[in-house]
N, C-alpha and C positions, 0 to 999 in steps of 0.2 A: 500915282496914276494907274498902276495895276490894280490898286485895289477899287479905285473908278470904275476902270473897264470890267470888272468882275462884277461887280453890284449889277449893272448896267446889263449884263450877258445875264443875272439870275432873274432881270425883271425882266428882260425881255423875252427870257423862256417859259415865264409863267404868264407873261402877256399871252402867249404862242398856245398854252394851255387851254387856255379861258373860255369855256362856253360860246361866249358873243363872237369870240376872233375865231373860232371854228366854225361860225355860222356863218363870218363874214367869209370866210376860206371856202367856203361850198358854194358860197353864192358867188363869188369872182370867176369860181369853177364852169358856175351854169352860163354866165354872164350872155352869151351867144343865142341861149336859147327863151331868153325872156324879154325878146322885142313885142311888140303888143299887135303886129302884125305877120306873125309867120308863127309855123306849128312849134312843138314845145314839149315839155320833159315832166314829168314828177319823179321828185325825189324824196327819200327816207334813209334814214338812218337809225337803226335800233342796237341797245346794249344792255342786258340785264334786264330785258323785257321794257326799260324804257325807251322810250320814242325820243331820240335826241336833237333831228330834223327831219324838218317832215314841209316840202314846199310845192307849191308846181310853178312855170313859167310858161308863158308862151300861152298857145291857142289849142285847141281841143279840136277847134272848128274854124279855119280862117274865116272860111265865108261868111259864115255868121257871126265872126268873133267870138266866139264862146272859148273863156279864159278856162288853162288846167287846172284842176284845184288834183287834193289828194286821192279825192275821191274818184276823179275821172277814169275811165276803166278803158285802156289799152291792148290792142291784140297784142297777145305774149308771146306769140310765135313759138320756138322750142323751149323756152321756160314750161310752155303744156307740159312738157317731156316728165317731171318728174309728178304732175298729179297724174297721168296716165299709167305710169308706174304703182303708184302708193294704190288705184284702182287694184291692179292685178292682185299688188302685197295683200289687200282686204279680201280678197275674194279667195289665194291661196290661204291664210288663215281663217278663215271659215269652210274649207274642203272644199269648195267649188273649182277648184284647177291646182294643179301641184308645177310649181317651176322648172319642174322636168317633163310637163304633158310635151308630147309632140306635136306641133303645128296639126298634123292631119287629125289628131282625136277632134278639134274643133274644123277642120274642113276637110273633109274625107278625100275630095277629089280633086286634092289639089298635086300638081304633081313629082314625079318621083324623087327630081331632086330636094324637096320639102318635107320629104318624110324625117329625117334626120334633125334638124331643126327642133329646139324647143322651144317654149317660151322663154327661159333666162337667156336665151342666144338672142330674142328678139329685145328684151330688155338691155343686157350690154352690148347692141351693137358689133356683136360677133355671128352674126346671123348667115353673113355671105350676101343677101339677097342684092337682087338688084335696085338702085336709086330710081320710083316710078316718076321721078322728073323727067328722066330720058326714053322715057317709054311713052310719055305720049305726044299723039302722034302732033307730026307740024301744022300750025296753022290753025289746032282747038282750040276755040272759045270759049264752048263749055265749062263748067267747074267740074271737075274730076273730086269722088267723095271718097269714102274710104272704101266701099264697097266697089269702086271701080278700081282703087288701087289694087285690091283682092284679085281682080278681074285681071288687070294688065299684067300680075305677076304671076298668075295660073294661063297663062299662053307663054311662060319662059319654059325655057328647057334647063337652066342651068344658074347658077347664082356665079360670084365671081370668086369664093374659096370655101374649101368646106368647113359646116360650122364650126365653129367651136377654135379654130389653126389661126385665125388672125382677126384683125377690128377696123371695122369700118363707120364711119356713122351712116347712120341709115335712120330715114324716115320714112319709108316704110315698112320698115319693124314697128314703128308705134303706132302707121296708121294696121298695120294685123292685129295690134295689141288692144286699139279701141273695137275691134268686131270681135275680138274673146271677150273682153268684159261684156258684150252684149252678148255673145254664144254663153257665156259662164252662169250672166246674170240674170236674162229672159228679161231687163231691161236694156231701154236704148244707152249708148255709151253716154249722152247730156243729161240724161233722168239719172242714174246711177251715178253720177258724180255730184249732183243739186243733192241729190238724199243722203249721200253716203257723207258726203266731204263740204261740198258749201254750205248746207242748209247746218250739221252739226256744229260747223266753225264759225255758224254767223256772216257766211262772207255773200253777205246780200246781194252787194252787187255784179257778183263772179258768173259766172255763164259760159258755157261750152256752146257759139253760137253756130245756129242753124237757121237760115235767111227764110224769111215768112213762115216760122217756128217759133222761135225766140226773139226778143230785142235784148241791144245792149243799153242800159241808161249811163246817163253820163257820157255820152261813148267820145272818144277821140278817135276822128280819123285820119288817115295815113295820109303821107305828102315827099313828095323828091324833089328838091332844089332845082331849076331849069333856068339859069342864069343869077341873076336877084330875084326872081319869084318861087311861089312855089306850087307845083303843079298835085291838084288831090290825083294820090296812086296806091288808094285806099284796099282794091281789090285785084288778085290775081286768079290766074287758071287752077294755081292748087289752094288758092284761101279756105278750102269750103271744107278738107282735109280738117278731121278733128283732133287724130291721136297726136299728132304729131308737133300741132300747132293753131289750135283753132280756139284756146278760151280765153276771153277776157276779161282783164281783173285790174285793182285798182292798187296802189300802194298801200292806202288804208285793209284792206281786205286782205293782202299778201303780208303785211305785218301778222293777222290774225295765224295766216299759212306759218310763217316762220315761227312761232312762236308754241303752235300746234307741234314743230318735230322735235322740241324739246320734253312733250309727254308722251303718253298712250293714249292718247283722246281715238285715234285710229287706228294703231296697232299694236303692237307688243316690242317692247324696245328691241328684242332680239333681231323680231321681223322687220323694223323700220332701220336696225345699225343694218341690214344687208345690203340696203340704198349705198349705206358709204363707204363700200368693202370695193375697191378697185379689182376688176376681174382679173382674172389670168388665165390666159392662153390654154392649148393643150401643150405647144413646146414648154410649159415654164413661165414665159413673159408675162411680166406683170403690165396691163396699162393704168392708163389714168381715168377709169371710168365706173362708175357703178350702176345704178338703178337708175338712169334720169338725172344722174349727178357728177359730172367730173370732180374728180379731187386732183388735189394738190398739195400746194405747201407753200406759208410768208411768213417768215422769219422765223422757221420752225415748227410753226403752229399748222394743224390740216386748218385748208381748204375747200369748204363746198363750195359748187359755184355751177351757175346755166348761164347760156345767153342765148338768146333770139332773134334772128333775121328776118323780114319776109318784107314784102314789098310796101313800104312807107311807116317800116316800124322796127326800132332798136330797139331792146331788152336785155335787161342782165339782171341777175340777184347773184348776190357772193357772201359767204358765212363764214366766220371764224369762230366756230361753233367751243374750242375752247375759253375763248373771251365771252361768250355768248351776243358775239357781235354780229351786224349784219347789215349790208347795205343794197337797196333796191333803186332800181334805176330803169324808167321807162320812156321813151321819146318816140314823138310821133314823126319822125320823119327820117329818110333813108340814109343818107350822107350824115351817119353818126358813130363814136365807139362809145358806149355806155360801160362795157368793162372797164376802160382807162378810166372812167369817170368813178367806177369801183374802187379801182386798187388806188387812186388819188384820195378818195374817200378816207379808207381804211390808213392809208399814211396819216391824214389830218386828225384822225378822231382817236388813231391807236400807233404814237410818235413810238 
């Protein structure tokens, strides 16, 4: 009889293995989000540069029905955070800005408590500055850009610690960081990333968008649950915000991205390992953050990893960059964790 039960336990562990029963395990995962009438996910999974799944569910577009494929190209919200980054790293490797310039070399009159301030404070999130979500004012409709973020944060007096002592996230550190890549670059922050980064990686259909400027094709738009339905909640007061949060990409397109930071297609490995170098403090304290990329740790092995909020859209990628594993996860609608749907991933595909 034990030696039944043992057979029994080794087939069933290689059932558990099996290509088809990992793909059935992903899709029971999405099961929620592939009703043929409410918004919906794409998902990927890469390992060894192979594409192991790769699916969408759901709708892109309820109203019109327009189903997700892999291709459909999702606001990324702070997933932006780490091309707005790899921007800066291209620009400091070609002498256009050094990671220690001071905020003021690129805005002179901006004020005294910003002198101190560099860019790497702006990149990890140790900046101090204030969150320009709370700064504007009640009751605007407007879309608030980066340039007014600039604006709302040069009428402060004071940040909330000084640089460099402790870590905040902050989004607007990166929407300053897309008006240096245009101060650095003498192109706009959407031109400079099509030439530099989407146009060399092939990622056609990726775009830093800007409304009667650009279009997004394929585009899925955003949606919040409002009982059983679901209500489009596509755009907000800060959508329009680039560095921080503004490009759209597809899974297809973002395999191309993962795949890119395993070379020097864009920088020099030294320059691009800075990305996954968790900062430290001036006390000592190490955190868990680098260039646009938290790190971490599962089952030993580092973790890169981003995710993205913003109004009618969940995002995540996460990398176990020594397996050369990697999973992406985009959904268009707001009552979502797309991380859990990562680390579920990575249990399924890496036992």
């Amino acid at each position: 009889m034990k030696t039944v039960l043992f057979l029994f336990g080794v087939c069933a562990a290689l059932f558990a293995q099996s290509p088809d029963s990992r793909e059935a395990a992903v899709d029971a995962l999405m099961a929620k989000y592939s009703r043929d009438d409410a918004p919906g996910a794409a998902v990927m999974a890469i390992r060894g540069g192979k594409v192991l799944y790769r699916r969408g569910y759901g709708l892109a577009e309820v109203e019109a029905h327009v189903a997700v494929t892999p291709s459909t190209n999702f606001r990324l919200a702070s997933v932006t955070k780490q091309f707005t980054a790899m921007a800066i790293m291209m620009l400091a490797e070609r002498g256009k800005l050094s990671l220690e310039s001071p905020l003021t070399r690129f805005f002179p009159d901006y004020p005294a408590y910003g002198k101190p301030i560099t860019v790497r404070h702006l990149l990890n999130h140790t900046s101090g500055l204030k969150d320009y979500e709370d700064l504007i004012p009640a009751g605007q409709t407007a879309q608030v850009k980066d340039l007014d973020v600039l604006g709302l944060l040069q009428q402060q007096t004071s940040g909330y610690f000084a640089p460099g002592s402790d870590w905040r996230y902050s989004n607007t550190g990166y929407a300053h960081l897309a008006m240096i890549v245009e101060k650095a670059s003498g192109m706009t922050f959407a031109a400079f990333l099509k030439k530099n980064i989407f146009g060399p990686l092939h990622m056609s259909g990726t775009v830093a968008f800007e409304e009667g400027i650009s279009t997004v094709r394929n585009r899925a738009y955003g949606y919040s649950a409002r009982g059983d339905q679901f209500e489009r909640t596509d755009q907000s007061v800060t959508s329009a915000v680039l560095g921080d949060g503004g490009i759209y990409s597809s899974v297809d397109d973002l395999f191309k991205w993962d795949q890119a930071l395993y070379t020097t297609k864009l920088v020099s490995a030294d320059t691009r390992e800075q990305a996954f170098l968790p900062v430290v403090l001036s006390s000592g304290q190490q955190t868990h953050y680098g260039f646009g990329w938290e790190i971490g740790e599962w089952h030993g092995l580092r973790t890169l990893r981003h995710g993205g909020s913003t109004v009618g859209f969940r995002t995540h990628i996460l990398r176990v960059p020594d397996r050369e594993f990697t999973v992406i996860v985009l959904i268009n609608r707001t009552q979502a964790k797309p991380e859990e749907i990562a680390d579920r991933i990575v249990e399924i595909y890496l036992p």
